[in-house]
Every structure is written in C-alpha cells, then in structure tokens.
PATOR-19623 format. One record per residue (C-alpha): residue in one letter; y, x, z. Coordinates in steps of 0.2 Angstrom, whole numbers, plus 2048, in hexadecimal, padded with zeros to 3 digits. Example, Ala and Ser with C-alpha at 12.3 -4.5 7.8 and 13.67 -1.06 7.14 Angstrom:
PATOR-19623
A7EA83E827S7FB844824
end
This chain:
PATOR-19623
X5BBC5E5BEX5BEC725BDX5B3C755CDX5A3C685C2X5A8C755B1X5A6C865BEX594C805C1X58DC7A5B1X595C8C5AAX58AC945B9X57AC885B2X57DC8F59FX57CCA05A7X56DC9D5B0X566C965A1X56CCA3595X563CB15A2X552CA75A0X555CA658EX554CB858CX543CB9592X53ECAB586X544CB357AX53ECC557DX52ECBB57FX52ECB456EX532CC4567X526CCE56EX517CC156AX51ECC0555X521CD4555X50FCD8550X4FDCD2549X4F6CD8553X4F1CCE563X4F1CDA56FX502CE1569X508CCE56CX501CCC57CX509CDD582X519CDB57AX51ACC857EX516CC9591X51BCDA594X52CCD858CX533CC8597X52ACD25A9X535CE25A3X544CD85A2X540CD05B0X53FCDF5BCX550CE65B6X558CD75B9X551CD55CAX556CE55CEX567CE75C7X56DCD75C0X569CC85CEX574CC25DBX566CCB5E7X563CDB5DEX560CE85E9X56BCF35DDX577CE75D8X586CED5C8X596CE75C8X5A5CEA5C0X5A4CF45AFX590CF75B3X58DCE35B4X598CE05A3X58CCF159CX57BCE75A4X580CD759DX586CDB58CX572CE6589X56BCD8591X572CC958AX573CD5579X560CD757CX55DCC457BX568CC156BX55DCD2564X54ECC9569X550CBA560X555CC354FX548CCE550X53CCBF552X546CB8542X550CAD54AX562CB3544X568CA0546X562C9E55BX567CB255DX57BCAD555X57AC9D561X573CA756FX581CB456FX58FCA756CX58BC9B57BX589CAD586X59ACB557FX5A3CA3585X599CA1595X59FCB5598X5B0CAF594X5B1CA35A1X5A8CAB5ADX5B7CB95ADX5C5CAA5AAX5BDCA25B7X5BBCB05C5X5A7CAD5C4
end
C-alpha cells in the first residue's frame, strides 16, 4: 500500500512540474493586449522554465542541485507557478497549487524521495 502512495506522490510531482509551465503559459498569454506581447510572453515563458529545469532541476540535468540548492530551485520554481496563476488572476488555482506542492514536498522528505 505505502510502496502504491510513494508512486502516485511521484505522479502529483510530475504533474505539479508540467503544471508550472501551464500556468506560466497562461500568465504570459493574459499579461498583455497586445498580441505580440502574449505570444512572447506565452511561449517564451514555459521554453524559459523549461531550459532551467532541464539543466538543473531533471533527474538528467547536466548540472543537477541538491541539498539546500534543490529545496532553493524548488521553492522559486514551484513559487513561480503559484506566482503565475495569481498574476493570471487565478488566486483560487494559485492557493490550490502551492498547497498540493507543500504536501507532495512534505512527503517527499517523510518519504526519502
């Protein structure tokens, strides 16, 4: 039963990570008029978030943090998401964002994950 709870809390992670770039998305393509701001900001943003996290934060990151760095990365990026979705006036998703993410954090670290 624990070892089926370990890999659905490695799903909601997974899930959480693609979530930022959903949500950075969204941000990015409400955050202007104008439509070339939106397209910048709406497919730039996510390709951003997707280079640093390829770089430091994926189990094959060629400069991978860990310790107090991957707690730092992870607080901005999640952070970032939660940011995101207020910015894009979702304050309700942004709450529900950073509370399923400080719970799946939590038993990440209870968990030895």
């Amino acid at each position: 039963m624990i070892s089926s709870l370990k890999a659905f809390n490695l799903l909601v992670m997974f899930l959480l990570e693609l979530s930022v770039y959903a949500a950075v998305a969204l941000w990015g393509f409400t955050a202007s008029d104008k439509w070339l701001v939106k397209v910048l900001l709406g497919v730039g943003g996510p390709v951003v978030m997707i280079a640093v996290w390829a770089m430091l934060g994926s189990p094959r990151a060629p400069y991978p943090v860990h310790g107090a760095g991957r707690v730092v990365l992870e607080a901005l990026w999640f952070g970032a998401g939660a940011a995101a979705l207020a910015a894009a006036g979702k304050q309700g998703w942004a709450a529900t964002f950073a509370g399923v993410f400080l719970v799946n954090a939590a038993l990440r670290l209870l968990w030895n994950q």
